[in-house]
C-alpha positions in Angstrom: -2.8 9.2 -11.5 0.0 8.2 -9.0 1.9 5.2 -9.4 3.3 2.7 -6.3 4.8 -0.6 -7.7 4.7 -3.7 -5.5 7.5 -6.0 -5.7 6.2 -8.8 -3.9 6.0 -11.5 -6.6 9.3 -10.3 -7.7 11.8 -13.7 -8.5 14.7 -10.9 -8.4 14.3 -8.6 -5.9 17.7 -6.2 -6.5 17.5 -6.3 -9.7 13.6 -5.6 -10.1 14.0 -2.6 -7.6 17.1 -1.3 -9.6 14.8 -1.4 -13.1 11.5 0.3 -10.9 14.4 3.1 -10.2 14.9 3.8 -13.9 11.2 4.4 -14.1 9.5 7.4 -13.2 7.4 5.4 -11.1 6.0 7.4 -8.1 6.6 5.1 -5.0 8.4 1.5 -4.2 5.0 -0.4 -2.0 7.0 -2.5 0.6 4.5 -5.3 1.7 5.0 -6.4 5.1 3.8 -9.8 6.1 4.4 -11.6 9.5 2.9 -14.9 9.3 0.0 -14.4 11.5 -2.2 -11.1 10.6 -2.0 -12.9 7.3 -0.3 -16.4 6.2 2.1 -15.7 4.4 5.5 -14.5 5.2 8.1 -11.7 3.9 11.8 -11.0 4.5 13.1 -9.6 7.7 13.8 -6.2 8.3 17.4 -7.1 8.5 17.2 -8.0 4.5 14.6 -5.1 4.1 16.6 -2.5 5.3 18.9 -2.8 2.3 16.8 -1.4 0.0 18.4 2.1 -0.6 20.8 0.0 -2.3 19.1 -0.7 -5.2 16.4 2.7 -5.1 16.2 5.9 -3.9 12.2 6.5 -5.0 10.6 7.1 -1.7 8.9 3.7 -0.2 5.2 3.1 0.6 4.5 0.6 3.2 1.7 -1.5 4.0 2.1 -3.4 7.1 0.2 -6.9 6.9 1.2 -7.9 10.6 -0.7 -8.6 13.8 1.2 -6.0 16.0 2.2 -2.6 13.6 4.2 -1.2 16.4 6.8 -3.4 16.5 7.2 -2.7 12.8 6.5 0.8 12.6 10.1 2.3 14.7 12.4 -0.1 12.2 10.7 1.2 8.2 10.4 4.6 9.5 14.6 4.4 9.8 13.9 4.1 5.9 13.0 6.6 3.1 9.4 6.2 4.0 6.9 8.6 2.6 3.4 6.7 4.4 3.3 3.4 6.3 -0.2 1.8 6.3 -1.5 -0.7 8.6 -4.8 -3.0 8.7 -8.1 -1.3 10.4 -8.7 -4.9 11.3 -5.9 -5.5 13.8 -6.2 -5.7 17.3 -3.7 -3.2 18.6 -4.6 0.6 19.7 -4.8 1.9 16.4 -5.0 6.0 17.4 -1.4 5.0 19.4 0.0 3.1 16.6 -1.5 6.3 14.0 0.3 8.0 16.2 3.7 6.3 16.5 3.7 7.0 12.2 3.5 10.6 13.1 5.9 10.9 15.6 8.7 9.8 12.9 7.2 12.7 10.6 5.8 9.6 8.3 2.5 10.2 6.9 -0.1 7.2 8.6 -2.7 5.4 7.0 -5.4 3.0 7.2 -5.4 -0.1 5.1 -9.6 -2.0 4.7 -9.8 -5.3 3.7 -12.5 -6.3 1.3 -14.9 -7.7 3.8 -14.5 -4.6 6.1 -17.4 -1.6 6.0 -15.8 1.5 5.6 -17.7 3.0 8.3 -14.9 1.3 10.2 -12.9 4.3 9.7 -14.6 6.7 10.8 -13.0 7.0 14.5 -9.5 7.7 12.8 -10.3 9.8 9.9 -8.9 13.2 11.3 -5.5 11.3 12.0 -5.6 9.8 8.1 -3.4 11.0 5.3 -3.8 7.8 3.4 -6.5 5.2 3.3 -5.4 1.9 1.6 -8.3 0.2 -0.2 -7.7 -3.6 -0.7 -9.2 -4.8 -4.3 -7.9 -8.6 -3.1 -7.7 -10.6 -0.2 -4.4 -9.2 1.9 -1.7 -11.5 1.7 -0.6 -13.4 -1.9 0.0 -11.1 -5.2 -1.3 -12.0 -8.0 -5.2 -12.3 -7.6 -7.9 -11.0 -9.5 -9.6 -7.8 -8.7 -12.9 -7.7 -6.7 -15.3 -6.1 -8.8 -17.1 -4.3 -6.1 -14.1 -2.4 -5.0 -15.6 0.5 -7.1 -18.3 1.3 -5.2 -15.9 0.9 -2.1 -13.9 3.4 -3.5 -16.7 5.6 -4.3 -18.1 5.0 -0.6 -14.6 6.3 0.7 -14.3 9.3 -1.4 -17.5 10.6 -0.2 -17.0 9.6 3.3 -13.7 11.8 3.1 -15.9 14.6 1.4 -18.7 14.7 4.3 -16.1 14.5 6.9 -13.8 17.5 5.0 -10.6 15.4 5.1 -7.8 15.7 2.6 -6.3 12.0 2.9 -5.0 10.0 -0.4 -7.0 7.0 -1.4 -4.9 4.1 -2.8 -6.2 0.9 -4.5 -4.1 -2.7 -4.3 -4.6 -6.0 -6.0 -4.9 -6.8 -9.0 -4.5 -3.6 -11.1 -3.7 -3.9 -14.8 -4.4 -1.4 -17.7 -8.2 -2.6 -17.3 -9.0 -3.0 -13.9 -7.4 0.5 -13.9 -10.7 1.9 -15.1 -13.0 0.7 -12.3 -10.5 3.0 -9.6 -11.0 6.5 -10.7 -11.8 7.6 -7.4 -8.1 7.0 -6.5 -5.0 8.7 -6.1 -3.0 6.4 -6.5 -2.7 2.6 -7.7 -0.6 -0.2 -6.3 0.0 -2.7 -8.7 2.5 -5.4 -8.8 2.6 -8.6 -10.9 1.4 -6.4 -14.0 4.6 -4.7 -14.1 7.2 -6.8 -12.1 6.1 -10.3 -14.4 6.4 -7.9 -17.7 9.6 -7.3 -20.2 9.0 -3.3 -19.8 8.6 -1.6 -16.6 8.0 1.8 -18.1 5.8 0.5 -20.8 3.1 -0.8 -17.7 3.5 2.1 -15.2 2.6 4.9 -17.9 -0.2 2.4 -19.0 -1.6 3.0 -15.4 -1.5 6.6 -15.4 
């Protein structure tokens, strides 16, 4: 199992990202928040883009904004391996998917808990990564929705009937337990469970 460690209840933001960089932690996830898509609000890019300074793992970044492509052109200038944006926004989602390629970033499709899966059915054959939320976008530290499972399970055989090779990622509340109910992942976001703890390395290889 893949690892991607959210900083976003971080109190220490260099220094948390300079401890995830000792770990062997797979991916930095770089929540993106504008405000509007969902309440709350994160950093500007013109903070953001100083975080090579502090890690060189590769970045995973889930856009939680009302209009992706104004986002997508400034975090693919990063070391972006996959930027993710909602299924639910209200932009042209095939252009956007396709605004991630042209950068030669891997795209994906982020679902929010109250969204049917069938809902990404038009964009599967653009997919390399499908973002499953186990929480309500927008606020770390909530509890995991117990029916996330089956979403998961839903995904992973929607990807199966369709023959498409994209990685499925889970976020919100992932610990060592909830861990259990998201086999059908690849990989699992999961922030206050490491970023709130004494040992980073101690809570990622718990996850794996």
């Amino acid at each position: 199992m893949k690892v991607s460690a959210s900083f976003l209840s971080s109190k220490n933001i260099p220094e948390d990202l300079a401890k995830l960089n000792n770990t062997d932690v797979d991916y930095i996830h770089v929540d993106i928040m504008d405000g509007k898509f969902v309440p709350n609000k994160t950093m500007p890019f013109r903070e953001m883009r100083h975080i090579y300074e502090y890690t060189s793992k590769r970045l995973d970044v889930h856009l939680m904004v009302k209009e992706p492509s104004k986002y997508i052109p400034l975090y693919a200038e990063l070391n972006t391996e996959y930027i993710t944006f909602h299924v639910e926004v209200e932009e042209d989602i095939l252009k956007d998917l396709e605004l991630i390629k042209s950068y030669s970033i891997k795209c994906g499709l982020a679902i929010s808990p109250d969204t049917k899966v069938n809902a990404l059915i038009p964009y599967l054959p653009y997919l390399d990564y499908i973002l499953v939320m186990s929480v309500y976008p927008g606020k770390g530290g909530q509890e995991f929705i117990e029916n996330t499972e089956s979403k998961l399970e839903e995904v992973k055989a929607l990807l199966d009937s369709y023959k498409i090779k994209a990685v499925v990622s889970v976020d919100g509340g992932i610990d060592n337990k909830t861990k259990d109910k998201c086999n059908k992942a690849d990989i699992l976001v999961s922030g206050s469970y490491i970023i709130n703890s004494e040992n980073f390395q101690e809570k990622i290889s718990s996850l794996r």
